[in-house]
C-alpha positions as CSV (number, residue, x, y, z in Angstrom):
1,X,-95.2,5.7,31.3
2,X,-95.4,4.9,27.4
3,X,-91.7,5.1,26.5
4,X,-90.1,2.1,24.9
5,X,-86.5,2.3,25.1
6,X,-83.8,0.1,23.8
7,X,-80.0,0.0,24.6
8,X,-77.5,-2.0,22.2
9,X,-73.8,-2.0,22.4
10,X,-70.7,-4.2,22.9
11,X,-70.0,-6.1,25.9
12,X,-68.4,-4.0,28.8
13,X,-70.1,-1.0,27.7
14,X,-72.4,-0.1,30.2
15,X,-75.6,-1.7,29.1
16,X,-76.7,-2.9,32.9
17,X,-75.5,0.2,34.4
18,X,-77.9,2.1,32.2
19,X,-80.4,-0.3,32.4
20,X,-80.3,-0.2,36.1
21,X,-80.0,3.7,36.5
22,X,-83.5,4.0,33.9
23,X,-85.1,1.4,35.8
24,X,-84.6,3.6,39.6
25,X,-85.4,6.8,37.9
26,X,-89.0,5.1,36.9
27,X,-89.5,3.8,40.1
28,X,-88.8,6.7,42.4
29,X,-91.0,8.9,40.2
30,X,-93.8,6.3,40.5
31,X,-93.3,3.3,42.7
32,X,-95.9,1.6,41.1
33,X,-94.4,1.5,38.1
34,X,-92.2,-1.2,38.7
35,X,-95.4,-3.4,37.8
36,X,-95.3,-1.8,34.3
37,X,-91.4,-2.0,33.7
38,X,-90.0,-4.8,31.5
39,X,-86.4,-5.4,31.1
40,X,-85.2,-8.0,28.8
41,X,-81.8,-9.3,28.9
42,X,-80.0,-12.5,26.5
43,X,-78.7,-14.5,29.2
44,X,-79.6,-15.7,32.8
45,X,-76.4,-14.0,33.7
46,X,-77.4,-10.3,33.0
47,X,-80.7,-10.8,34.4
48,X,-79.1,-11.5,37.8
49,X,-76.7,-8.7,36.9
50,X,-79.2,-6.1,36.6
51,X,-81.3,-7.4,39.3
52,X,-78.2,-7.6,42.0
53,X,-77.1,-4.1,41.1
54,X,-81.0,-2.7,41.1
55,X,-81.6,-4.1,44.7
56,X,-77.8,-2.6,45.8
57,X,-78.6,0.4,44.7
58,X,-82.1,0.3,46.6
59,X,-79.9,-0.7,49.7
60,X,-77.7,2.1,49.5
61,X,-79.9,4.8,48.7
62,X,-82.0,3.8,52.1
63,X,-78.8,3.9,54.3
64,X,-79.0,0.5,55.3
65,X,-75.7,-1.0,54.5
């Protein structure tokens, strides 16, 4: 897991959806790799963003909703 990947672009544009999407696909194909992942964001805001819609998505995908 070597890749370095950054996303820009305008507000609204689907930066956290994208971030969360690249973030499962890691994670399923090695569950460890959450240890290794690092996402950066600019404000508290998106941080909580990204991590509300990472752990929804978990929930879903594990039929517990």
């Amino acid at each position: 897991m070597s890749e370095f990947k950054i996303y820009t672009a305008s507000a609204g544009s689907g930066k956290t959806f994208q971030l969360t999407r690249h973030y499962l696909e890691l994670l399923l194909r090695e569950p460890d790799n959450y240890k290794k992942i690092l996402a950066v964001t600019f404000t508290n805001k998106a941080a909580g963003e990204l991590k509300e819609r990472v752990v929804k998505e978990l929930v879903e995908m594990s039929g517990d909703n």
